[in-house]
N, C-alpha and C positions, 0 to 999 in steps of 0.2 A: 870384841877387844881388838884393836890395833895398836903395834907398836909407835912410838916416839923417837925420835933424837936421845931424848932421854932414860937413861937406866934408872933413874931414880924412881922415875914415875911410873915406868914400865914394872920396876919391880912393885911397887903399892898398888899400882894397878889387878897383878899377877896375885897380892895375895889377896882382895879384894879391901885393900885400906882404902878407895878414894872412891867420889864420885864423879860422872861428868854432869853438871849445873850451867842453863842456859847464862850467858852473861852480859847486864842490862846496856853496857857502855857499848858496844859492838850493834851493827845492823846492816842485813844483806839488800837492803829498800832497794831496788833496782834505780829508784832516782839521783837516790846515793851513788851509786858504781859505775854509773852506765858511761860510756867513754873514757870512763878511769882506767890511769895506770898507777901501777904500785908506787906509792912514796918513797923508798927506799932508795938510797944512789943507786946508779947503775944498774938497776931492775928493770923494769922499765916491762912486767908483766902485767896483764890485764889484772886489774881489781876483780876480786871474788868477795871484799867486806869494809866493811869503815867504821873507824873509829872517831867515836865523839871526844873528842880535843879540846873543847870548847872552855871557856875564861867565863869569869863572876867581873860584872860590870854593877855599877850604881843603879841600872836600870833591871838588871837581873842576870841568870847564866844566859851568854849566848853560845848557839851551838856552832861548831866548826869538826868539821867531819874530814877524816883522812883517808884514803884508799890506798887496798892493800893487798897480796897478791895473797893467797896460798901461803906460801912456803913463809910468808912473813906475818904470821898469828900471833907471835910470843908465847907461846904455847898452848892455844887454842885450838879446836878442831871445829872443820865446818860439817855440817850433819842434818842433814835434810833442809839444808835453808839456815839453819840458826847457829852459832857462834856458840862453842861450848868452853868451860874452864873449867879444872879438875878443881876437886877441896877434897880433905881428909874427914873423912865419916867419922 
């Protein structure tokens, strides 16, 4: 267990209410990140993951991918390679 920003989660965590679940939209592809800097204004840190952004066209989803540093997961944790999101068990 590590802590969060969060006490909410920290605390659900603490009493064993949640779990961490790999999450599909997220991916550390090295093709994906590599030269990336984080999306965010004024960031401007190396990408560590990227997010699938990507729009529904007539011809199908196309994918558009953002990079993204660390500290800027939206409450995700990275964890051996993979992008993790908490859920309630």
């Amino acid at each position: 267990m590590t802590t969060t920003t969060d006490p909410y989660v920290d605390d659900l965590e603490q009493r064993g209410l949640l779990e961490w679940v790999a999450d599909p939209g997220w991916s550390t592809a090295v093709d994906l990140i590599d030269g990336k800097r984080c999306r965010q204004k004024a960031c401007g840190r190396p990408a560590v993951a990227a997010l699938n952004r990507g729009y529904q066209t007539y011809r199908g989803r196309l994918p558009r991918w953002w990079a993204y540093c660390e500290e800027h997961l939206y409450g995700r944790r990275l964890v051996d390679g993979v992008i993790l999101i908490w859920r309630r068990k």
